[in-house]
C-alpha positions in Angstrom: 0.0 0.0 0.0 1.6 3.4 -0.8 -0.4 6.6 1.1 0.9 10.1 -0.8 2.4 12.7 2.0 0.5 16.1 1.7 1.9 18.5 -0.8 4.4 21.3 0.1 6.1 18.7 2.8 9.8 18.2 2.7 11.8 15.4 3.8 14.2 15.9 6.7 15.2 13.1 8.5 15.2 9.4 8.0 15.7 6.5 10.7 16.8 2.8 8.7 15.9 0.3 11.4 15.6 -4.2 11.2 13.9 -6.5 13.4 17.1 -6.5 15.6 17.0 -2.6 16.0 13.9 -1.3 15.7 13.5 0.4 19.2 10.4 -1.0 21.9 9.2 2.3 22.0 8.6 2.3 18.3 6.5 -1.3 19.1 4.0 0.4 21.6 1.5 3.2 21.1 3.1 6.5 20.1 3.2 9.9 17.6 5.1 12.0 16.0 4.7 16.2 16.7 2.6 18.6 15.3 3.5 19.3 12.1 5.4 16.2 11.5 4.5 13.5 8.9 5.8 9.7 9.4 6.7 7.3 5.9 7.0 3.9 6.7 8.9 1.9 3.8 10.1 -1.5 4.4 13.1 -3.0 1.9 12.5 -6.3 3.2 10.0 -8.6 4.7 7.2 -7.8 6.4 5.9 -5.0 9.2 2.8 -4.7 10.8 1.6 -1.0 11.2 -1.3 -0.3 13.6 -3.1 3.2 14.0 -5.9 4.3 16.1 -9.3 4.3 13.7 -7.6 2.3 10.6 -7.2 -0.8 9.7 -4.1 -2.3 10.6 -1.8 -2.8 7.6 0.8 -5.5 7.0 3.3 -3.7 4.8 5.8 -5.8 2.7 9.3 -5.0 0.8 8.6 -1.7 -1.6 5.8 -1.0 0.1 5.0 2.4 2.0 2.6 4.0 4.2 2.4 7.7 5.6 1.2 8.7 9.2 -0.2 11.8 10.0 1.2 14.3 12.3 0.2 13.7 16.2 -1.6 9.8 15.0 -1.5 7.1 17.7 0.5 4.5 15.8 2.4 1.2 16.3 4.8 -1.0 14.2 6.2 -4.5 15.0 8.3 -7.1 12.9 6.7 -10.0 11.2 9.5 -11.8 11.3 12.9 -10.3 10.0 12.5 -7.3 8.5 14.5 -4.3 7.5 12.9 -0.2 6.9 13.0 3.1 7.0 11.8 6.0 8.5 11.3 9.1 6.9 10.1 11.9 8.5 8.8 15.2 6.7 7.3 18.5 8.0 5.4 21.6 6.1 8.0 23.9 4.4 8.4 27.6 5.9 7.6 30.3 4.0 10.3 32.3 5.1 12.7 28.8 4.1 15.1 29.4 1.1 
């Protein structure tokens, strides 16, 4: 499943984590701030994404999804897995 980010965001950090490393407070019940946009993309196997009033979502290699900023979210491994976190926010105005 691939979600589209919001026009006018740009990309400014991104976290590459496997089954090995991906961090238990990622695994439990959290967001991201206001303002800031979550991409999900997993290079390899398989990762379960859950988020408060969706459907969960198991998302496999080459596939993305996009939380929103401040959405109650969870992901954990099915199994090895390897991804990436990208993280984007709205552009300033006053940015050159």
């Amino acid at each position: 499943m691939t979600e589209a980010l919001p026009e006018g965001v740009v990309h400014y950090a991104t976290s590459q984590f496997t089954h090995e490393t991906l961090p238990e407070k990622l695994r439990k019940n959290h967001s991201t701030k206001a303002g800031v946009w979550g991409q999900l993309a997993v290079q390899s196997g398989q990762l379960l994404l859950r988020r408060d009033n969706k459907e969960d979502l198991v998302l496999a290699a080459d596939e993305t999804a996009v939380f929103a900023p401040q959405e109650i979210h969870s992901v954990n491994p099915m199994g090895e897995v390897a991804l990436e976190v990208r993280f984007h926010r709205q552009e300033r105005p006053d940015a050159e």
